[in-house]
C-alpha positions as CSV (number, residue, x, y, z in Angstrom):
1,X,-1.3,-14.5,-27.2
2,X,-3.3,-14.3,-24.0
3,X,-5.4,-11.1,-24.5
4,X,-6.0,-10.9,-20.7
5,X,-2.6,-10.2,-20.0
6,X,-3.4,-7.0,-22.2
7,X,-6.6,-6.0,-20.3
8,X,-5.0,-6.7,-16.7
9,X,-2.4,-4.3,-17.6
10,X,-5.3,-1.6,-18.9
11,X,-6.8,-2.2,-15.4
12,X,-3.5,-1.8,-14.0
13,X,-2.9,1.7,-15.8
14,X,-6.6,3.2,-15.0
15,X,-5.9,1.9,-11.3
16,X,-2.5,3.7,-10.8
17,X,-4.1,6.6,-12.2
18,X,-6.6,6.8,-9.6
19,X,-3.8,5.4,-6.9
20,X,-1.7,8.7,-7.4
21,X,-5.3,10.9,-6.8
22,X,-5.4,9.3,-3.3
23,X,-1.7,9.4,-2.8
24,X,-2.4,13.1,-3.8
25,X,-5.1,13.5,-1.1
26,X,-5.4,12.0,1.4
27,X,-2.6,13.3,3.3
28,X,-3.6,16.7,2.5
29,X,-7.3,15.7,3.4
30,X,-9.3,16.7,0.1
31,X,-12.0,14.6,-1.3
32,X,-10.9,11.8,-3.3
33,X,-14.2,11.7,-5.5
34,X,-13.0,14.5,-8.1
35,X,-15.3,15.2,-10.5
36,X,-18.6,13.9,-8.5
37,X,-17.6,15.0,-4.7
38,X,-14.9,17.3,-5.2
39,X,-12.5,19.6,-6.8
40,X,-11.4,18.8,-10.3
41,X,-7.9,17.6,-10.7
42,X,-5.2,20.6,-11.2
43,X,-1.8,21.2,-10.9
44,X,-0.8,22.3,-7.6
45,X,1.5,24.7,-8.9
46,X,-0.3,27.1,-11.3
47,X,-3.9,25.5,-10.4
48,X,-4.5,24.5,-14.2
49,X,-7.5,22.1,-14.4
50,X,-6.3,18.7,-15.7
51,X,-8.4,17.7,-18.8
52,X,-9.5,14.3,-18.8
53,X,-7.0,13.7,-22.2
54,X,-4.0,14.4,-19.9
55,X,-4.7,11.8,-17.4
56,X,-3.8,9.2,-19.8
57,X,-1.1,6.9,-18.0
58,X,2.3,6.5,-18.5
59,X,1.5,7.5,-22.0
60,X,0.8,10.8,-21.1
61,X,3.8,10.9,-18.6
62,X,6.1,10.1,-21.6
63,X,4.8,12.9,-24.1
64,X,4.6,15.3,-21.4
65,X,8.2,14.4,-20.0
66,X,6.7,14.7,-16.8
67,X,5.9,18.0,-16.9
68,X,2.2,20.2,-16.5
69,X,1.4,21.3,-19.6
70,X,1.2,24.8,-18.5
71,X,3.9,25.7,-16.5
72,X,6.4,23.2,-17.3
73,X,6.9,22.1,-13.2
74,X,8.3,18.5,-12.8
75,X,5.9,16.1,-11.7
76,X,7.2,13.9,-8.9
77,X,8.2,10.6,-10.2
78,X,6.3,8.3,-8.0
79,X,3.3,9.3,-9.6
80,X,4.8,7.7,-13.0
81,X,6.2,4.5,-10.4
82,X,3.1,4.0,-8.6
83,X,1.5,3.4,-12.3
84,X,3.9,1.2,-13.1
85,X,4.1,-0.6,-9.9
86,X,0.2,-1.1,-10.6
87,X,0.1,-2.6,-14.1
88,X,3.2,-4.9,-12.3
89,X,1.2,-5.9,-9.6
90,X,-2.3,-6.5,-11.7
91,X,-0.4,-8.7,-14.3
92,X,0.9,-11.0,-11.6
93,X,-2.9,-10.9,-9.9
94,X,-4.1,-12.1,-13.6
95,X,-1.2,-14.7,-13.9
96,X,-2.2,-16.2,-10.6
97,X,-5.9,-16.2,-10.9
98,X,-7.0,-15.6,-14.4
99,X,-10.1,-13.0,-14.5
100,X,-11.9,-14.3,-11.6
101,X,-13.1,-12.7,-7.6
102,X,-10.0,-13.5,-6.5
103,X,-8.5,-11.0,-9.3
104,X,-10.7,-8.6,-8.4
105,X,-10.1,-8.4,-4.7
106,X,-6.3,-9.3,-4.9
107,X,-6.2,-6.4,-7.7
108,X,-8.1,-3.9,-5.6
109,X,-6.1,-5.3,-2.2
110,X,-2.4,-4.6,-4.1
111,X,-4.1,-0.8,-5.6
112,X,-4.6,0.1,-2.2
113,X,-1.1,-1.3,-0.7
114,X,0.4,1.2,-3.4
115,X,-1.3,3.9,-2.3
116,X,-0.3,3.1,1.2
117,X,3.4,2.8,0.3
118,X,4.0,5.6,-1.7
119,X,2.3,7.6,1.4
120,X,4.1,6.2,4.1
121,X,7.8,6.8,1.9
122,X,6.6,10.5,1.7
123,X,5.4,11.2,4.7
124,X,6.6,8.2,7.1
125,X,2.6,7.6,8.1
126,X,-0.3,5.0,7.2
127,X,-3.6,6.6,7.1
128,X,-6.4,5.3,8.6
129,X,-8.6,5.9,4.9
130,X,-6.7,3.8,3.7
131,X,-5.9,1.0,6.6
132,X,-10.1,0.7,6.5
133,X,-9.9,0.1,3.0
134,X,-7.2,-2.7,3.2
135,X,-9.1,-3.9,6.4
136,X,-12.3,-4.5,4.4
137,X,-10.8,-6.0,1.3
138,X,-8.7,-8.5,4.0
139,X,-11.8,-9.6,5.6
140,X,-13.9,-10.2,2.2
141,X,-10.8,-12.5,1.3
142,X,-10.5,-14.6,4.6
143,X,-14.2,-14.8,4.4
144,X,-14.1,-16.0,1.0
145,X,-11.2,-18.5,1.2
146,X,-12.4,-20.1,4.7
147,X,-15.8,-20.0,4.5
148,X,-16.5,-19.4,8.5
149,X,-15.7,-16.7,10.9
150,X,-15.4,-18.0,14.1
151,X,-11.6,-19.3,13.6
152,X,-10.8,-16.0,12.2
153,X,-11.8,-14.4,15.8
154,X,-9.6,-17.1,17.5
155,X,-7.0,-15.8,15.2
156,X,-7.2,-12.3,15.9
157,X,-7.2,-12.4,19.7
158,X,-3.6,-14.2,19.2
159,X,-2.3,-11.8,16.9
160,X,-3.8,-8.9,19.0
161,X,-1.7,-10.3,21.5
162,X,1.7,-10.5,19.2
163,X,0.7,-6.8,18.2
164,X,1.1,-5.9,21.8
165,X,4.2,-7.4,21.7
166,X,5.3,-5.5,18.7
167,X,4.3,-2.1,20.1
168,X,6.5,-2.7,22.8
169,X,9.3,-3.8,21.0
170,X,8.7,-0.6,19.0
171,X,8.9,1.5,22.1
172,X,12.1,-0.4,23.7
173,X,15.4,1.1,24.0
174,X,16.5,-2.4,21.7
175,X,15.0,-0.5,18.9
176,X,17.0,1.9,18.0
177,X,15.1,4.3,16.0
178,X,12.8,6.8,17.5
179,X,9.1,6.8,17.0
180,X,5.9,9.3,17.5
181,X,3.2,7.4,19.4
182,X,0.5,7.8,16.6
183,X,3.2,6.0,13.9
184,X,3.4,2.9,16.6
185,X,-0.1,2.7,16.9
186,X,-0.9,3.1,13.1
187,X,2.2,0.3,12.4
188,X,0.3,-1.9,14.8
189,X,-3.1,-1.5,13.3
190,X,-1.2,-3.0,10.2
191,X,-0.2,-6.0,11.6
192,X,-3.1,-6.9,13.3
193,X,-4.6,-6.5,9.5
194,X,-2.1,-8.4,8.1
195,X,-3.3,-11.1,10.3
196,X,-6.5,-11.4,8.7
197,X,-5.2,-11.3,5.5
198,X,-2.6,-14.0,6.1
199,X,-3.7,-17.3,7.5
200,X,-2.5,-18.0,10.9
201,X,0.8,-20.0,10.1
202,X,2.0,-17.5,7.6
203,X,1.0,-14.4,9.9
204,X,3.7,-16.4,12.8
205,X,5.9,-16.4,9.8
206,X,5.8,-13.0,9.3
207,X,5.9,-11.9,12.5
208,X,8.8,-13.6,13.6
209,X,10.6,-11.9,10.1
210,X,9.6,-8.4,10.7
211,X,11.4,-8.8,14.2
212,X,14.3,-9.9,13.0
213,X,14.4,-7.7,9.9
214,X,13.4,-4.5,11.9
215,X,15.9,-5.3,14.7
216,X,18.6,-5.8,12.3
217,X,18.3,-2.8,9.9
218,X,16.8,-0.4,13.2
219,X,20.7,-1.1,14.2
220,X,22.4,-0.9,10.6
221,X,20.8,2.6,10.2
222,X,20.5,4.6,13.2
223,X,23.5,2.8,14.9
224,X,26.2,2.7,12.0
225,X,24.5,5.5,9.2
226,X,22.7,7.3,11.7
227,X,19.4,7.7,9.8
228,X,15.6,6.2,10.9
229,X,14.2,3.4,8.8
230,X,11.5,3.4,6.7
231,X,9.4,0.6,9.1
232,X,5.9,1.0,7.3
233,X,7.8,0.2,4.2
234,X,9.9,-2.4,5.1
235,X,6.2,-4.0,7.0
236,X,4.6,-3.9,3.3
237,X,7.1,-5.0,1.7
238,X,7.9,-8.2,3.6
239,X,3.8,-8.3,3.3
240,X,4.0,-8.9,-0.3
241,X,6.7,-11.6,-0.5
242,X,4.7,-13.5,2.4
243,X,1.2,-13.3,0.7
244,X,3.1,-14.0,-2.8
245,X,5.3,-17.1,-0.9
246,X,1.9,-18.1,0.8
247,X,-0.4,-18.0,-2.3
């Protein structure tokens, strides 16, 4: 038996433990360094102070039934998914490239989409902490895969250009849903990430699907079930199985 498989998914666990302490705070703006920076983590219910022994995860989700020790309130369940969804993702970052810098930042790179997705479901928003984040660990890879910058920049200033596109098409009275100004601009910081991430061929590819899968569901839902899509979710989402396809 591969022990690494066994590690990865002990990375995976002590990384979606961390993930739900940003999904936690950023969107409520407290400092994400706990016990060095900032408060201690509690229960926002009854304030209890979270003892390091009950931040075990998924193991303590299970013994707890995913309740506070001290006053019994349910804990939302995407805290136990996004730990889940982390050991997932760091076993398949393993199977791909063993224990190696491409683990590492892959690893770190799929932590942070998590925290990303799970925000954006909740509160329909990317924030920038964490778009900076995903930036940085998107550059480091490009950088390490091509070796040069200068195409990169070449790169850019075309998918700038599709990301104007995009906004617009956000904006248009084709797309049905309605959407805040900031939420355009935030989506479109995204994709012009995504175009770093992706090499050039594989960010037209992905491009050309989020049109057609935004146009398509933007109609299903607000047209036929009259309800707004989730777009940041379906952007990640199609995000994954491109990088996964591509890799």
């Amino acid at each position: 038996m591969d022990l690494g498989y066994l590690f990865a998914a002990i990375f995976g666990a002590i990384s979606g433990s961390y993930a739900t302490l940003f999904i936690y705070r950023i969107p409520i703006e407290e400092s994400c360094f706990g016990r060095y920076f900032g408060p201690k983590s509690r229960c926002p219910n009854c304030n209890k102070i979270i003892r390091t022994r009950e931040l075990i995860p998924i193991i303590n989700w299970l013994f707890t039934r995913g309740k506070c020790v001290n006053c019994k309130i349910l804990i939302p369940k995407r805290y136990l998914i996004t730990e889940i969804l982390s050991v997932t993702l760091y076993l398949f970052c393993y199977h791909k490239y063993g224990f190696s810098e491409e683990f590492i930042l892959f690893s770190l790179l799929m932590s942070s989409i998590i925290v990303l997705v799970v925000t954006e479901w909740n509160f329909r928003k990317f924030y920038d902490p964490i778009l900076y984040v995903i930036l940085t660990l998107s550059l480091v890879i490009r950088v390490l895969e091509d070796g040069q910058i200068i195409d990169l920049l070449f790169y850019i200033a075309i998918a700038i250009f599709l990301s104007a596109i995009f906004y617009q098409f956000l904006k248009s009275k084709f797309f049905a849903s309605k959407i805040e100004e900031l939420q355009i601009l935030q989506y479109t910081k995204f994709l012009i990430i995504c175009s770093i991430l992706l090499t050039f061929n594989w960010f037209l590819y992905y491009f050309i699907l989020i049109l057609i899968f935004l146009s398509l569901t933007s109609f299903l839902y607000k047209r036929l079930l009259n309800k707004d899509i989730y777009i940041g979710f379906y952007m990640i989402a199609l995000l994954l199985i491109t990088l996964f396809v591509s890799k």
